[in-house]
BADO-672010 format. One record per residue (C-alpha): residue number from 1; residue in three letters; chain; x, y, z. Coordinates in Angstrom, 3 decimals. Example, Ala and Ser with C-alpha at 12.3 -4.5 7.8 and 13.67 -1.06 7.14 Angstrom:
2
nr | rest | kette | x | y | z
1 | ALA | A | 12.300 | -4.500 | 7.800
2 | SER | A | 13.670 | -1.060 | 7.140
//
This chain:
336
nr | rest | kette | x | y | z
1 | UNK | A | 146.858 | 87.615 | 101.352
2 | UNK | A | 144.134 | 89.682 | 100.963
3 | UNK | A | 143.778 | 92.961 | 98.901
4 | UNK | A | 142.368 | 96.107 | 101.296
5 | UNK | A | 138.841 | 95.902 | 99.063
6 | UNK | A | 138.825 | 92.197 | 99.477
7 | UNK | A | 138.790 | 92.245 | 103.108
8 | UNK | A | 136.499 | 95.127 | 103.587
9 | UNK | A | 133.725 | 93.170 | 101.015
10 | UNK | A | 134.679 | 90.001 | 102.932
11 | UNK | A | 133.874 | 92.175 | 106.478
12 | UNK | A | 130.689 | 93.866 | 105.428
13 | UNK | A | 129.535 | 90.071 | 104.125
14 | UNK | A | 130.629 | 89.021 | 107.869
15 | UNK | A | 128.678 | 91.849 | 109.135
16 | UNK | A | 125.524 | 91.326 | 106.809
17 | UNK | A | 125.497 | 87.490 | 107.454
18 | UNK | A | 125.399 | 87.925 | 111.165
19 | UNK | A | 122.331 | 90.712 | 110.889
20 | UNK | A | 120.462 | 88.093 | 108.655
21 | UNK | A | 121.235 | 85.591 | 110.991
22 | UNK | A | 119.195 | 87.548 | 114.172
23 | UNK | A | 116.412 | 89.034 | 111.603
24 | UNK | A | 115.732 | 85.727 | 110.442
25 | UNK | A | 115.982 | 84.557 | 114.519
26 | UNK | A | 113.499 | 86.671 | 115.483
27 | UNK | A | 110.726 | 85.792 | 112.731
28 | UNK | A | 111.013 | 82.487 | 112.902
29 | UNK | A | 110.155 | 82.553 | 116.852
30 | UNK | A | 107.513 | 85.114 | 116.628
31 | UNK | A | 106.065 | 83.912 | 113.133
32 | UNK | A | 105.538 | 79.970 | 113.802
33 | UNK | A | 103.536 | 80.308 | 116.916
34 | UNK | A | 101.916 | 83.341 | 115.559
35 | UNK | A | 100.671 | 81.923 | 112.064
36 | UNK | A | 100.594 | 78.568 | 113.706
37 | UNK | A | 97.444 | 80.355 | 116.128
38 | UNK | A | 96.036 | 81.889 | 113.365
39 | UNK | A | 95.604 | 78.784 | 111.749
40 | UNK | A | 94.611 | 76.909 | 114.723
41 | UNK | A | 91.840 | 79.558 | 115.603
42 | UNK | A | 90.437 | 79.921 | 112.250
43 | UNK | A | 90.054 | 75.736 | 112.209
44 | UNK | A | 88.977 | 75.033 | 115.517
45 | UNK | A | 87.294 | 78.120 | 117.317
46 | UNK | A | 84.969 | 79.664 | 113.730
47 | UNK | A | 82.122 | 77.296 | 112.334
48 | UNK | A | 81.645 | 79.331 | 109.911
49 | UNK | A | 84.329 | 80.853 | 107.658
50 | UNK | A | 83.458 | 83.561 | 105.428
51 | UNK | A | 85.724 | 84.405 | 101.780
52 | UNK | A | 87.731 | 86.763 | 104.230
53 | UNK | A | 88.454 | 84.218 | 106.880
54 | UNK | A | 89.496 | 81.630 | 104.354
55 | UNK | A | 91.617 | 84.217 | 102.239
56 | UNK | A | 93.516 | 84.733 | 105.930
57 | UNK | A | 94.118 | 81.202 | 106.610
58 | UNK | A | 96.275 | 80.584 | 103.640
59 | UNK | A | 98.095 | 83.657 | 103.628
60 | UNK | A | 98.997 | 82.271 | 107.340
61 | UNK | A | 99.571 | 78.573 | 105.934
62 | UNK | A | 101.641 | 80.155 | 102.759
63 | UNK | A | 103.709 | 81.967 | 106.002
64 | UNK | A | 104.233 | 79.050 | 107.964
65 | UNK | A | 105.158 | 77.377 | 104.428
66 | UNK | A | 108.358 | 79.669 | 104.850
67 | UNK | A | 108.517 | 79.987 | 108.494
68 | UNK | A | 109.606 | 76.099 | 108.869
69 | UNK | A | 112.635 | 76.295 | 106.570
70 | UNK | A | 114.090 | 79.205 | 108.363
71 | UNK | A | 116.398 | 77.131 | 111.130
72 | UNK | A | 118.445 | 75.589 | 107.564
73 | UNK | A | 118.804 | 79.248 | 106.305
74 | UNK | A | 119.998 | 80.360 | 109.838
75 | UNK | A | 122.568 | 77.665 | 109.895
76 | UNK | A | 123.437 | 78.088 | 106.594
77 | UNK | A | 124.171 | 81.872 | 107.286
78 | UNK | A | 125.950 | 81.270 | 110.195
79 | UNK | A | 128.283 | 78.281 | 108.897
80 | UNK | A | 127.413 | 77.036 | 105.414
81 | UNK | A | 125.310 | 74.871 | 103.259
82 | UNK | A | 124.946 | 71.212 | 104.181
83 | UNK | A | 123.021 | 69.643 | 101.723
84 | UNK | A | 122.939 | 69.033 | 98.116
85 | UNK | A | 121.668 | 71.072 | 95.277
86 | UNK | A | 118.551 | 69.427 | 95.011
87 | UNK | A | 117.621 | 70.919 | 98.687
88 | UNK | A | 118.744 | 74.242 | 97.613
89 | UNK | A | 116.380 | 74.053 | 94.572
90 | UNK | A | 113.635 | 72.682 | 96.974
91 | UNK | A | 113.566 | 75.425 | 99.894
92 | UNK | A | 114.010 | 78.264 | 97.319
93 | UNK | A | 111.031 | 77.311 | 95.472
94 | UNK | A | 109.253 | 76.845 | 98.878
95 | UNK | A | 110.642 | 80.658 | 99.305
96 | UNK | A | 109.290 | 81.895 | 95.715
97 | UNK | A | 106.358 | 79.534 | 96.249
98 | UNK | A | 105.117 | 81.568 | 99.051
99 | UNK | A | 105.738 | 84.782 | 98.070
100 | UNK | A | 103.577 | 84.544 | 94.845
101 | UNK | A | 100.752 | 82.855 | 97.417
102 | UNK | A | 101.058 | 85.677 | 99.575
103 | UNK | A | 101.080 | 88.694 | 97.147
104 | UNK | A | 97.841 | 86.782 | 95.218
105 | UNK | A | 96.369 | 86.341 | 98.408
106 | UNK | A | 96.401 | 89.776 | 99.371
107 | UNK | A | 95.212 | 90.907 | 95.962
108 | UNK | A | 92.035 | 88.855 | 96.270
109 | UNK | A | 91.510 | 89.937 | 99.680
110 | UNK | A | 91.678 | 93.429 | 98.238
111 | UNK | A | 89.384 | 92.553 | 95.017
112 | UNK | A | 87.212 | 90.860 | 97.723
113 | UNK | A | 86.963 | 94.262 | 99.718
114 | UNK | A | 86.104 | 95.667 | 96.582
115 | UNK | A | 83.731 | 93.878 | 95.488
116 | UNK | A | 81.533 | 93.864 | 98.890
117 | UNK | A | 81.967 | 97.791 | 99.118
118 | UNK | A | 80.717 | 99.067 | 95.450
119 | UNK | A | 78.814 | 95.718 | 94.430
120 | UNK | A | 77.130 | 94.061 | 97.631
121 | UNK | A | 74.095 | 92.648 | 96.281
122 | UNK | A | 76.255 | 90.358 | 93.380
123 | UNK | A | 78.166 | 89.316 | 96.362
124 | UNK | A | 74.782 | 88.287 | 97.955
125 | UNK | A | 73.937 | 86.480 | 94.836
126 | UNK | A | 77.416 | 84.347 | 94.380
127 | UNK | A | 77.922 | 81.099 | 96.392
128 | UNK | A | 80.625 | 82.951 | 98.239
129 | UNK | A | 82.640 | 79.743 | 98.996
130 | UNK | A | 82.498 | 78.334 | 95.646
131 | UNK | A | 84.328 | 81.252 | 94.468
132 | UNK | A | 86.522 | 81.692 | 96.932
133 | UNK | A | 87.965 | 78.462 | 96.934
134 | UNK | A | 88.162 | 78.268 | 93.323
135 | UNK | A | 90.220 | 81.228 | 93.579
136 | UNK | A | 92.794 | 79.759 | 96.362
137 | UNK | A | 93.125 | 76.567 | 94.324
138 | UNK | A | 94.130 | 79.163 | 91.214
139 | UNK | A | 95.920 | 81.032 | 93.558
140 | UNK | A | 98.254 | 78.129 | 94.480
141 | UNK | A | 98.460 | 76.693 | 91.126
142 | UNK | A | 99.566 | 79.866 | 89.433
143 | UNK | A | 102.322 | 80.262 | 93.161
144 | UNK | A | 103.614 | 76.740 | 92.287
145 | UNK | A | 103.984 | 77.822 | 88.400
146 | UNK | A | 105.884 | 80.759 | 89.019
147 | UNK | A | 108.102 | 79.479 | 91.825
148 | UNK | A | 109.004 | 76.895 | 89.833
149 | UNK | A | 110.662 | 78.905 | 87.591
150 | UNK | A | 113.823 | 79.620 | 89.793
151 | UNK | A | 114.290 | 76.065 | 89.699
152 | UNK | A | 117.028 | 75.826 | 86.865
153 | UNK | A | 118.901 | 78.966 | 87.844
154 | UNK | A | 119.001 | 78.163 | 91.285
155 | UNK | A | 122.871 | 76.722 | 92.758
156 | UNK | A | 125.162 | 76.769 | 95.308
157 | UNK | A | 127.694 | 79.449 | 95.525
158 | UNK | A | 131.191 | 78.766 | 96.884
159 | UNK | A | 132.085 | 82.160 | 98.522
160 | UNK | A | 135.155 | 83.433 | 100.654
161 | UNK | A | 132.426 | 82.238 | 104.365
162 | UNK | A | 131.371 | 78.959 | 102.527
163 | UNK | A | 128.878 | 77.043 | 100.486
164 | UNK | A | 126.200 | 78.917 | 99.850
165 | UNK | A | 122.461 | 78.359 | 98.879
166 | UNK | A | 122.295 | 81.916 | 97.320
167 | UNK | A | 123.464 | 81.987 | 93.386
168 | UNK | A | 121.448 | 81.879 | 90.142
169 | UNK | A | 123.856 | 80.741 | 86.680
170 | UNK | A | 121.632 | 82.148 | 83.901
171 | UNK | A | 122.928 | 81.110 | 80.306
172 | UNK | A | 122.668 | 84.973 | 78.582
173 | UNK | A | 122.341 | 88.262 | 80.237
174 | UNK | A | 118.943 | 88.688 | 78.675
175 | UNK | A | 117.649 | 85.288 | 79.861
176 | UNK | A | 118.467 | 86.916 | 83.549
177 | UNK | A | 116.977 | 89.914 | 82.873
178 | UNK | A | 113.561 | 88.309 | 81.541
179 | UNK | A | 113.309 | 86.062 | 84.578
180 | UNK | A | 114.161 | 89.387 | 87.188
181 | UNK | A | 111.399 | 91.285 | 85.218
182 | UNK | A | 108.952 | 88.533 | 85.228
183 | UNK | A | 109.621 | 87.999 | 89.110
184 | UNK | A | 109.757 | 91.460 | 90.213
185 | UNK | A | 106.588 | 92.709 | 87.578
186 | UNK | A | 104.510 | 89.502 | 88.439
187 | UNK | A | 105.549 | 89.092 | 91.616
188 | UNK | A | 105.290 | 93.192 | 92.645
189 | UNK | A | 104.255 | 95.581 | 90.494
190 | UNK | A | 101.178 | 94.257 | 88.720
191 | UNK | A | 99.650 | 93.344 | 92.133
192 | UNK | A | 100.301 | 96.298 | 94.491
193 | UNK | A | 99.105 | 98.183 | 91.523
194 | UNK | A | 95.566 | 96.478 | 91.325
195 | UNK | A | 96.110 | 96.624 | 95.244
196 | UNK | A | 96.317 | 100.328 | 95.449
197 | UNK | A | 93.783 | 101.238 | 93.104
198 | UNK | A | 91.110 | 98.920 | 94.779
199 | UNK | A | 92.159 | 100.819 | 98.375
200 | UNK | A | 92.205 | 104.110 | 97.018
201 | UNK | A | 88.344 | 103.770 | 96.026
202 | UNK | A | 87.217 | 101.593 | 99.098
203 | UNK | A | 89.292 | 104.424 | 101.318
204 | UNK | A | 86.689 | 107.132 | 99.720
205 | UNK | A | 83.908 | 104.975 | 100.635
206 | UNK | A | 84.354 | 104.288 | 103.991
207 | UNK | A | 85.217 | 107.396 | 104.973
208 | UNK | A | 81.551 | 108.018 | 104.278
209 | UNK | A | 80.819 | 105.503 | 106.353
210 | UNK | A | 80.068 | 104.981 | 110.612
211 | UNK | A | 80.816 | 102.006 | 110.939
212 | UNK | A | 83.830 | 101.453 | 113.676
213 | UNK | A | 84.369 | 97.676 | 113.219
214 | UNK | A | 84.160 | 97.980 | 109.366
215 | UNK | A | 87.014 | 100.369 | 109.771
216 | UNK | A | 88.777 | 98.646 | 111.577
217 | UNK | A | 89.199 | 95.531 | 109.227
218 | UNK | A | 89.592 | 97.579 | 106.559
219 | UNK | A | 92.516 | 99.110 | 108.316
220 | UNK | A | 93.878 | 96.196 | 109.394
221 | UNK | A | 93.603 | 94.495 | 105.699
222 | UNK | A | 95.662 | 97.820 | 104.747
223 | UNK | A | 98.020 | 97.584 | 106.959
224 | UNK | A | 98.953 | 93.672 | 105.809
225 | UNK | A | 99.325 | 94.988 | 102.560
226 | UNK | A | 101.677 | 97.569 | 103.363
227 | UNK | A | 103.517 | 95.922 | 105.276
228 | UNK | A | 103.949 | 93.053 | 102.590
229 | UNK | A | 105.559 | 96.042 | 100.324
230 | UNK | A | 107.526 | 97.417 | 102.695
231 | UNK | A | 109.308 | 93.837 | 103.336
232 | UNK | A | 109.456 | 93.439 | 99.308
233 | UNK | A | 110.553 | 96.265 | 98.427
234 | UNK | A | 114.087 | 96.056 | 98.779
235 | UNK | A | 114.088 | 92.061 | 97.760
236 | UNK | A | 112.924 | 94.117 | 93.943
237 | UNK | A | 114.857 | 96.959 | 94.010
238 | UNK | A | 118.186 | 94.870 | 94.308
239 | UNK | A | 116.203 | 92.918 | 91.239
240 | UNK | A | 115.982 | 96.609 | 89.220
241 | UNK | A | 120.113 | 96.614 | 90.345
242 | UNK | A | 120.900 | 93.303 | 89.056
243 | UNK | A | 118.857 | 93.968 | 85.657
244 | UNK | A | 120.675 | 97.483 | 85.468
245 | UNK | A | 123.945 | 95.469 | 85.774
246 | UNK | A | 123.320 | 92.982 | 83.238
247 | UNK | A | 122.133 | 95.985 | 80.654
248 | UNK | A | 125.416 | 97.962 | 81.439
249 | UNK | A | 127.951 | 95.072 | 81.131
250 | UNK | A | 129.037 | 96.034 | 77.790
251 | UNK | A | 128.574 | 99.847 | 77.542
252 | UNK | A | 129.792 | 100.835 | 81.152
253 | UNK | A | 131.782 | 97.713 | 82.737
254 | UNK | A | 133.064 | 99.265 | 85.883
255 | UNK | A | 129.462 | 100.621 | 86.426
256 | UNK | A | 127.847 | 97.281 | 85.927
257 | UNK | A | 131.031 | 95.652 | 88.387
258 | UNK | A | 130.179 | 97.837 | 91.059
259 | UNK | A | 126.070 | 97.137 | 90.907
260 | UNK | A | 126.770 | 93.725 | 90.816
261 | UNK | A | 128.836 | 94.330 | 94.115
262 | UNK | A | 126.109 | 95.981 | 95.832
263 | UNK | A | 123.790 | 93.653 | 94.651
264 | UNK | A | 125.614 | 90.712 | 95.731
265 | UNK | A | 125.807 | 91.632 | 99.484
266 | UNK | A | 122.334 | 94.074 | 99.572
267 | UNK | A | 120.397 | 90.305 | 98.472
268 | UNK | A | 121.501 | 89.058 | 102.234
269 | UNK | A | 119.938 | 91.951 | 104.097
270 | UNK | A | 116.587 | 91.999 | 101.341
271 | UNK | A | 116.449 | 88.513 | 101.902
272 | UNK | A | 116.344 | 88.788 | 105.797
273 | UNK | A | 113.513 | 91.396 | 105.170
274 | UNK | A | 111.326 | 89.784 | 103.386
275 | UNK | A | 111.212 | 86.575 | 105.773
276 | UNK | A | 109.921 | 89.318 | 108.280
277 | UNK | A | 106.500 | 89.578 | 105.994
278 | UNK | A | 105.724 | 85.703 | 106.692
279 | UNK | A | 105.985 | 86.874 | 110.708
280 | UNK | A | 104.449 | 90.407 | 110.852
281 | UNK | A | 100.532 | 89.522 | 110.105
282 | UNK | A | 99.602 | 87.734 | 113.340
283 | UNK | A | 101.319 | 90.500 | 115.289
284 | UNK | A | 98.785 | 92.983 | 113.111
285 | UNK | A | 96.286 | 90.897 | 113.987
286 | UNK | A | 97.073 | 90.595 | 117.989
287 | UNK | A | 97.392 | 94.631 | 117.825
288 | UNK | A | 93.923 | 95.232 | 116.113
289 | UNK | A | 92.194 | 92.597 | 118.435
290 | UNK | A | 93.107 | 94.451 | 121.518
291 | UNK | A | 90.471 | 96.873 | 121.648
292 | UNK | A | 87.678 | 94.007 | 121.190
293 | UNK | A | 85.617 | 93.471 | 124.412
294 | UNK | A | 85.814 | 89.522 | 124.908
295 | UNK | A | 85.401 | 87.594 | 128.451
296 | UNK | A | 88.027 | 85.081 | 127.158
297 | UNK | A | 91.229 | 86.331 | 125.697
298 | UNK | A | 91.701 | 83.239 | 123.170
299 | UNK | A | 87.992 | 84.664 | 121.434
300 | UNK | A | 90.144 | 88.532 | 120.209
301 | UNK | A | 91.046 | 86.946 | 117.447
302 | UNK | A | 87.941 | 84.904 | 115.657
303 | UNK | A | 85.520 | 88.258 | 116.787
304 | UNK | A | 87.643 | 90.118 | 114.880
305 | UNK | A | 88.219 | 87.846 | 112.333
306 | UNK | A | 84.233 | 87.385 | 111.944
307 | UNK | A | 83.826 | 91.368 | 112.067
308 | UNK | A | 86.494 | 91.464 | 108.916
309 | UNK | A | 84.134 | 89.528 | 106.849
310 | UNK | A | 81.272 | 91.621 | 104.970
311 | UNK | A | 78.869 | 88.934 | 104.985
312 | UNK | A | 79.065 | 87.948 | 108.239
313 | UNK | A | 76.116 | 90.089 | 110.055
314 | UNK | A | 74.501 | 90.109 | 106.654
315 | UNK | A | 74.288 | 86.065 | 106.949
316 | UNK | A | 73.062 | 85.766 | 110.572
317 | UNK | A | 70.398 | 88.278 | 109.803
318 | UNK | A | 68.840 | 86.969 | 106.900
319 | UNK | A | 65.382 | 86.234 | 108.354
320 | UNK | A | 65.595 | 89.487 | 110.455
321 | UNK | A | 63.932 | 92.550 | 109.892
322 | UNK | A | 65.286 | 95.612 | 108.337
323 | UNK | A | 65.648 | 98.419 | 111.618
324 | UNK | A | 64.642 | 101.496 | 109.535
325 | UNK | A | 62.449 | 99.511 | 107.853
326 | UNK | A | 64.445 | 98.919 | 104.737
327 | UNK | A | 66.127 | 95.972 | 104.191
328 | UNK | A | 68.364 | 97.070 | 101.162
329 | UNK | A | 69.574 | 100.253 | 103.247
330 | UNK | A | 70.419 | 97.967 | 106.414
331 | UNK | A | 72.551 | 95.379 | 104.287
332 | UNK | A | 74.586 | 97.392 | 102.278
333 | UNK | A | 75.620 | 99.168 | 105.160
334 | UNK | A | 76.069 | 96.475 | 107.186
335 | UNK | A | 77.922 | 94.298 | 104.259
336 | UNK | A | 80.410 | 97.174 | 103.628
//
């Protein structure tokens, strides 16, 4: 029979299983027809596809990469783990795979915003898709790299609900608290750092700015990146728990116990969370297209998709003359 502190863990695991369970519900039906249109608008309805455009469409394909595991999570939630541990390895790495894409993504979108605000004539000067895909094919590499690197730790758990896809067997305390510092500074800190500073300089620019649609994608770009950290955020704090745990083992025991408690049922809900970031974009996206005038409903999207790229109107006016009669003035302006 079960100690009073056994069942109330064993309840508030019952509890945060069954909140995972309708979190992870509700993103999967609102993110795969979401990124899945995203996708489908940026291939089929936009000939041409600035850095910008092409920086969205993975962050929507790394999404989806998620997105289409999430009915095996669900049921593993609900019930418990069917499959063997080389399936467990495989879908977390697709997890850790796409949240490395995503956070990299972002970053260059922001280093892209950057660049186009305070340097727009090197932009005009740079074969802009070169680059850019250069820097996805990086991008993924360098995703792939670090997600692999759960691979070894990653096994199933036999807990008091079931088999589990959720442990990770390090061999020394310090070996787990390299690979939670590597994860959570790589993975985190480094880019919402570079992340912030670039927004914190293009946010003093614009406002100097009168430019409505400019604005608004710079806005909207903002407001994918916060919401990215918000969703993250707890996923690394209940890293910083874990690595306080592992450093307190020795010195304070019942300390480090009781983190490792919180830890081990705070990782459900954080989990649950951060599936919500592969979801939240296109409904971002849907909110800041609804102001755009557009005869056809199904065009929102790609107008504002083209007026989020700074070399858009700079492209299709080339040949055209400069209004004020100064063709550096016009450009900058209209590339920022």
């Amino acid at each position: 029979m079960n100690s009073p502190e056994e069942t109330n863990e064993l309840q508030s695991l019952t509890i945060a299983r069954i909140l995972v369970c309708v979190v992870l519900s509700l993103a999967f039906g609102v993110g795969v027809p979401g990124n899945s249109f995203v996708v489908w608008t940026i291939c089929r309805r936009m000939k041409r596809r600035p850095s910008t455009v092409i920086l969205i469409l993975h962050l929507a394909i790394a999404d989806l990469l998620v997105l289409v595991t999430m009915p095996i999570w669900i049921y593993s939630f609900a019930n418990t783990w069917l499959f063997r541990i080389v399936a467990c390895k495989a879908l977390v790495f697709a997890v850790y795979c796409s949240m490395y894409a995503s956070i990299f993504l972002i970053t260059a979108l922001s280093l892209e915003r950057f660049v186009a605000v305070f340097y727009p004539f090197a932009v005009q000067r740079w074969k802009q898709k070169t680059i850019t895909h250069l820097a996805v094919a990086v991008i993924w590499l360098l995703s792939v790299a670090f997600g692999a690197t759960i691979i070894p730790f990653q096994e199933l758990d036999d807990t008091e609900v079931g088999l589990q896809c959720t442990a990770r067997v390090y061999d020394t305390k310090s070996q787990e608290i390299a690979c939670l510092l590597v994860e959570t500074t790589v993975g985190f800190i480094i880019p919402f750092a570079i992340i912030s500073i670039c927004y914190i300089c293009i946010g003093r620019r614009i406002r100097e700015m009168a430019c409505p649609s400019k604005r608004r994608s710079e806005k909207l770009i903002a407001s994918v990146v916060v919401a990215f950290g918000l969703c993250w955020f707890p996923h690394h704090i209940f890293n910083l728990i874990s690595i306080a745990s592992a450093l307190m083992e020795h010195s304070h025991p019942e300390m480090a116990g009781a983190l490792e408690k919180v830890s081990a049922i705070g990782v459900y809900l954080a989990s649950s969370v951060a599936f919500v970031s592969s979801c939240i974009n296109p409904l971002l996206y849907a909110f800041a297209a609804r102001n755009i005038r557009s005869s056809v409903r199904l065009t929102k999207l790609s107008r504002l998709l083209e007026q989020m790229s700074p070399l858009v109107k700079q492209e299709s006016a080339k040949d055209a003359p400069s209004p004020n009669g100064n063709e550096e003035t016009w450009t900058n302006s209209e590339m920022i």
